[in-house]
C-alpha positions in Angstrom: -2.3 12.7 -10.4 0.9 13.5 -8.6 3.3 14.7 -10.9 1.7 17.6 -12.3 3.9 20.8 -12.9 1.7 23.0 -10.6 2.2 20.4 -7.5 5.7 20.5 -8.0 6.0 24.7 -8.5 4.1 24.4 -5.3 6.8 22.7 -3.6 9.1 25.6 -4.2 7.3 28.7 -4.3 4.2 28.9 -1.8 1.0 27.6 -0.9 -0.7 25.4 -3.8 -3.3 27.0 -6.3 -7.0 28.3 -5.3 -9.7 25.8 -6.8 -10.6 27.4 -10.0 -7.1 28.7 -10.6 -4.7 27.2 -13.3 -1.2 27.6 -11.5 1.2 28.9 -14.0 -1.0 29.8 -16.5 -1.5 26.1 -18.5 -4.1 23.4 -18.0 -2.9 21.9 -14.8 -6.5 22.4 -12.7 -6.2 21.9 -8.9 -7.8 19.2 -7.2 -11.1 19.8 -7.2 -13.9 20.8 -4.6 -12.3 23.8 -2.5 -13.4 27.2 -2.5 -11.9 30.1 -3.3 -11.8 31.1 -0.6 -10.0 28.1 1.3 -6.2 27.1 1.5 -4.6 24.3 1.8 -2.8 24.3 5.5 0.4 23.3 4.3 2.5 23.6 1.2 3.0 20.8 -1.3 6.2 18.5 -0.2 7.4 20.8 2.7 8.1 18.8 5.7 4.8 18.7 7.1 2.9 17.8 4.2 5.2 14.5 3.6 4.6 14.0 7.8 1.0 14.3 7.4 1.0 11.6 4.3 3.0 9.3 6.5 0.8 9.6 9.0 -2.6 9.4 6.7 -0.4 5.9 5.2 -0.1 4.6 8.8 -4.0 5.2 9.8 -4.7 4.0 6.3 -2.4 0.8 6.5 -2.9 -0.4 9.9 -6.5 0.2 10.3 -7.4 -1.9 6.9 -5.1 -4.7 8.2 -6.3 -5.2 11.4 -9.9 -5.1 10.2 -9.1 -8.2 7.8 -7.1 -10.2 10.3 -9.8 -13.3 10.0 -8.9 -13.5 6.0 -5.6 -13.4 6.8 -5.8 -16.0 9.3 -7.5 -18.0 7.1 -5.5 -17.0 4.3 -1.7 -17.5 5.8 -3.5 -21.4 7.1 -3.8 -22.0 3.4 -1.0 -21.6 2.8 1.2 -23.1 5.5 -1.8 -26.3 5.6 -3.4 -26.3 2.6 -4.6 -30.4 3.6 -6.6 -29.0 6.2 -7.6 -24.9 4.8 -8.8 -26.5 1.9 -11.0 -23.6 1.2 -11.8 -19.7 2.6 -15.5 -20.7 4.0 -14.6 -24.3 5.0 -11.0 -22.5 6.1 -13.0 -20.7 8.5 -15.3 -23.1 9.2 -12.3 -24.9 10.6 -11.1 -21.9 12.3 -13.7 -21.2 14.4 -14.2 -25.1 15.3 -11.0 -24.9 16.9 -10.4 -21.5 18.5 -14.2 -20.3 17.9 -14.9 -17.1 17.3 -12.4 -15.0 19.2 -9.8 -17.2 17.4 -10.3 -15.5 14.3 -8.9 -12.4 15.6 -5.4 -14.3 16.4 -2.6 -12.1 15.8 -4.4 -8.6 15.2 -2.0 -6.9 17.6 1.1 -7.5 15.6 -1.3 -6.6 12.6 -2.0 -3.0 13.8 1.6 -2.1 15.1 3.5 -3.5 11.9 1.5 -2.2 9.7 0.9 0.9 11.0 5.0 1.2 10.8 5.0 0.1 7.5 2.1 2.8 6.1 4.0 5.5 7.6 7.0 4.4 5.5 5.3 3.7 2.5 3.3 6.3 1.7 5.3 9.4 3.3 8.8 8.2 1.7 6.4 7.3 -1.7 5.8 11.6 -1.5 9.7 12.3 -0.7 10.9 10.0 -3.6 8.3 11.1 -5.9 9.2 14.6 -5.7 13.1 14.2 -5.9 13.3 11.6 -8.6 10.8 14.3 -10.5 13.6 17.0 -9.9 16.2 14.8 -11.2 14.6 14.2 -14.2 13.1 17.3 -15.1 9.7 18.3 -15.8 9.8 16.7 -19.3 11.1 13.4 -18.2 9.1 13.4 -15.5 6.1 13.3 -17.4 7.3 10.9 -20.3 8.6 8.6 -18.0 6.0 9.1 -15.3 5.5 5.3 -15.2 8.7 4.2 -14.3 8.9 7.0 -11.4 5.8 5.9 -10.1 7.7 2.5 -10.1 11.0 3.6 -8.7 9.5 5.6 -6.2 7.2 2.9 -4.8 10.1 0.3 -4.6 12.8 2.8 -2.5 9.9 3.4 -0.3 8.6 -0.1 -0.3 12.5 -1.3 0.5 12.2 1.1 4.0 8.4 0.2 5.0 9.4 -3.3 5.0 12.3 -3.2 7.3 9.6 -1.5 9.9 7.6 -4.1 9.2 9.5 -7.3 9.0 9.2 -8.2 12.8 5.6 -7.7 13.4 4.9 -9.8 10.0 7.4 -12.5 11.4 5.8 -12.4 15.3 1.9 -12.2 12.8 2.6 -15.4 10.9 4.0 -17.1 13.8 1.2 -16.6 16.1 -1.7 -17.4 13.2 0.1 -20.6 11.9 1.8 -22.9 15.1 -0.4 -24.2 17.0 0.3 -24.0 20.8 3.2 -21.7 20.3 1.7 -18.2 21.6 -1.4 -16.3 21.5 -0.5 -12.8 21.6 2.4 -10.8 20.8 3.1 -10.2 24.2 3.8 -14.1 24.3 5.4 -14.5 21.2 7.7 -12.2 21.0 10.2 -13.1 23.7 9.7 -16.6 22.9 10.6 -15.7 19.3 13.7 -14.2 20.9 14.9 -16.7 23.3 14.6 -19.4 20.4 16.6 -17.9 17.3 17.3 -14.1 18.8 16.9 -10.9 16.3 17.0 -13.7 13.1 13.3 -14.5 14.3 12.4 -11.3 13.6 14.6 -10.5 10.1 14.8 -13.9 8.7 11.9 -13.4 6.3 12.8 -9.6 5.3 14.6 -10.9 2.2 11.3 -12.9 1.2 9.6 -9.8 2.4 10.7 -7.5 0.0 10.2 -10.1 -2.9 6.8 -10.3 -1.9 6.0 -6.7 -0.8 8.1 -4.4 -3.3 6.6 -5.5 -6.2 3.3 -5.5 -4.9 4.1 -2.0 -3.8 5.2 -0.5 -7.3 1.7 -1.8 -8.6 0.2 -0.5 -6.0 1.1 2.8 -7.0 1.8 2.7 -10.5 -1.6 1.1 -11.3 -3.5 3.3 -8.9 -1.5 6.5 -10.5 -1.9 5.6 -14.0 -6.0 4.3 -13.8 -6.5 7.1 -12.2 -5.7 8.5 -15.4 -7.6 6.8 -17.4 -10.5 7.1 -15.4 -10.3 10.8 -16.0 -9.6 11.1 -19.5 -11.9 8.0 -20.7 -14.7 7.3 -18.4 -15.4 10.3 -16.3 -17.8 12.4 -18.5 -16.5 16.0 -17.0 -13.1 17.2 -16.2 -11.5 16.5 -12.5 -11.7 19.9 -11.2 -15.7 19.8 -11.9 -16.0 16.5 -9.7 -17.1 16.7 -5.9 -14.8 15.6 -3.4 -17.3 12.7 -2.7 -16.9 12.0 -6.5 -13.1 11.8 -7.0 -13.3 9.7 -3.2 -15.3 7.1 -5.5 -13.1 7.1 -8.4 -10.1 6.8 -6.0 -11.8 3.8 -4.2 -12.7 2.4 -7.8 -8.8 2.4 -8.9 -7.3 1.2 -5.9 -9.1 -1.8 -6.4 -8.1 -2.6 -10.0 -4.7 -1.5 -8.9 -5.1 -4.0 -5.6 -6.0 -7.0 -8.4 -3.3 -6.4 -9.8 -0.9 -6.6 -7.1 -2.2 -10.0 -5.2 -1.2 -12.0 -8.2 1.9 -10.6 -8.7 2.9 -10.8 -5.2 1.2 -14.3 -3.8 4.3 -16.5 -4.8 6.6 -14.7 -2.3 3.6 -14.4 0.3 3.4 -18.1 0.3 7.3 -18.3 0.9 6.6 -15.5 3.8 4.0 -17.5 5.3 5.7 -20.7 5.6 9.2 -19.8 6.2 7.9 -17.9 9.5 6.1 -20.8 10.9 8.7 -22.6 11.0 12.2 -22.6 13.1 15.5 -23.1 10.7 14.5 -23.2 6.9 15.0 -20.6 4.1 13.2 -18.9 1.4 14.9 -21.4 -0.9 14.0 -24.6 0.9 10.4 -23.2 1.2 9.9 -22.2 -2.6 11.3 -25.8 -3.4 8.8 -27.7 -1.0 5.8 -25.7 -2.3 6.5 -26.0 -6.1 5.4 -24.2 -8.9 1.3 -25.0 -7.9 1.8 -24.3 -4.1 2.8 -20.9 -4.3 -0.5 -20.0 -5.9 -2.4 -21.5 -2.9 -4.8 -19.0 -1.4 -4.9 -16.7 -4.7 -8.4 -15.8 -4.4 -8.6 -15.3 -1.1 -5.4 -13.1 -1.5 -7.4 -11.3 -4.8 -10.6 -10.4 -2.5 -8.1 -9.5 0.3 -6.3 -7.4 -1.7 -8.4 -5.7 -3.7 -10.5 -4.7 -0.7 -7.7 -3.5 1.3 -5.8 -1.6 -1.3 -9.1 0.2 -2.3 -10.0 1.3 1.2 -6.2 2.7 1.8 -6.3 4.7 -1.0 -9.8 5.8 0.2 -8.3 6.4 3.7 -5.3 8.2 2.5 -7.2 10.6 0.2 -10.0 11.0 2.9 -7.0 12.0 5.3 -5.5 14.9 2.7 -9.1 15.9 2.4 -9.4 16.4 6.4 -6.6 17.6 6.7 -6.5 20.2 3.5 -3.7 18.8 2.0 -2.5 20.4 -1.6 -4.2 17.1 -3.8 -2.2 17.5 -6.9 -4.5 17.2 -10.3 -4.4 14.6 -12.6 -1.1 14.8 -14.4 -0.9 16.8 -17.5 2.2 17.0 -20.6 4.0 20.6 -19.5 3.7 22.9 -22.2 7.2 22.2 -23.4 6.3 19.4 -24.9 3.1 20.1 -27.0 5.3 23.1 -28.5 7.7 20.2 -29.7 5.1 18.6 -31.5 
């Protein structure tokens, strides 16, 4: 989807290819749905494309989770008290017993701003190292090994992201898990600070990126490569004859396999994130110990439905952002023509 020859010419030489257009002259189609007549605003991985994404990750990443802050309440309380969250309705059933119904939105302030950091990171430096480690390769490599930059990509932007995001998780789990301790991140924060200083807030970025990087790299290697499939084995007409409002669907549809995918993958280390913020002096090694090999899978399905929703709609976000905007949305990758004369 993002690798295609014709995105990457685009980077170098101009503004990307009219709808209907084949770029330089093979099958690469643009993305679909634009007339003729209409440019994209900016060109494909010039600076302000790559600001625009960041800023289309941060709306999509910060608005999705905020909205699911009562799951994640519930969720992280499974985790850290799985005695008491026994379950996600009698987890909220509990929940709202206790703090009632304003309760559930515990923590959403330090939701929105971390995130938001982190989407802005994620998705922009995703573009940036997509496009270089493409150039290092070479257009034949690029494409052959597509799978594996998809990969790398996603896990040097993943390793940044988290960084921005490490004190707003640590400031999040604190404020949803110990009881009595703060109520907002106004609270919390300098609390955090006067009890363990800057640690408070970096102690769990080692856990972090266990939990997050690899959770990242399926994010966007799944999403990249059923997006792919999609195309080639279940759509029954090319890409560049789908509506926008089609290839929106399709996108939603494979960020949710893709967001599966990546809450089992990455719920052991979110169970080690969860409890090691709550509480004051332990490590990600004393946590994983204490939980054991059926403690860490605490929460899974509430962590799968989580998931799945909220990588779906950030994809849908993201892509909805580009289409706003006019954004260059390279097509559905294709082999260069290189390599079919090889064969």
């Amino acid at each position: 989807m993002c690798l295609d020859r014709v995105a990457v010419g685009d980077a170098r030489g101009g503004r990307a290819p009219q709808a209907g257009s084949t770029g330089r002259g093979s099958r690469g189609q643009p993305w679909a749905a634009v007339s003729p007549e209409e440019e994209y605003r900016v060109k494909y991985g010039s600076p302000e494309y790559l600001l625009l994404c960041g800023l289309g990750g941060m709306l999509s990443c910060g608005v999705t989770h905020t909205a699911i802050v009562p799951l994640d309440l519930v969720k992280c309380r499974m985790q850290v008290d799985p005695a008491k969250y026994k379950g996600i309705i009698s987890g909220f059933s509990v929940a709202v017993q206790e703090d009632g119904l304003r309760g559930l939105a515990r923590g959403w302030a330090p939701t929105l701003f971390g995130y938001s950091m982190q989407g802005f990171f994620k998705f922009g430096f995703y573009e940036v190292f997509k496009i270089q480690y493409a150039r290092l390769l070479g257009e034949e490599r690029a494409y052959e090994w597509r799978t594996g930059l998809y990969l790398a990509a996603s896990a040097t932007a993943e390793f940044f992201a988290d960084m921005a995001l490490a004190p707003m998780e640590a400031v999040k789990v604190r404020v949803q898990t110990q009881p009595g301790f703060a109520g907002t991140l106004r609270e919390a924060a300098p609390k955090m600070y006067g009890e363990e200083g800057l640690w408070a807030f970096y102690k769990g970025v080692a856990p972090l990126w266990m939990r997050q990087i690899p959770y990242t790299m399926m994010k966007f290697a799944c999403f990249e490569r059923t997006v792919e499939a999609l195309y080639k084995y279940v759509i029954p007409k090319p890409q560049s004859q789908c509506t926008k409002a089609e290839q929106l669907g399709i996108t939603f549809v494979a960020g949710y396999i893709a967001g599966i995918f990546c809450a089992v993958v990455s719920h052991p280390a979110d169970s080690v994130v969860s409890v090691l913020n709550k509480e004051k002096g332990s490590t990600a090694l004393d946590v994983l110990r204490r939980l054991g090999p059926v403690g860490v899978w605490k929460g899974l399905f509430a962590r799968i439905i989580m998931i799945g929703t909220l990588t779906a709609l950030q994809w849908f976000i993201y892509d909805s952002v580009k289409v706003y905007l006019k954004l260059p949305r390279p097509p559905v990758v294709q082999a260069p023509p290189s390599l079919d004369k090889k064969k």
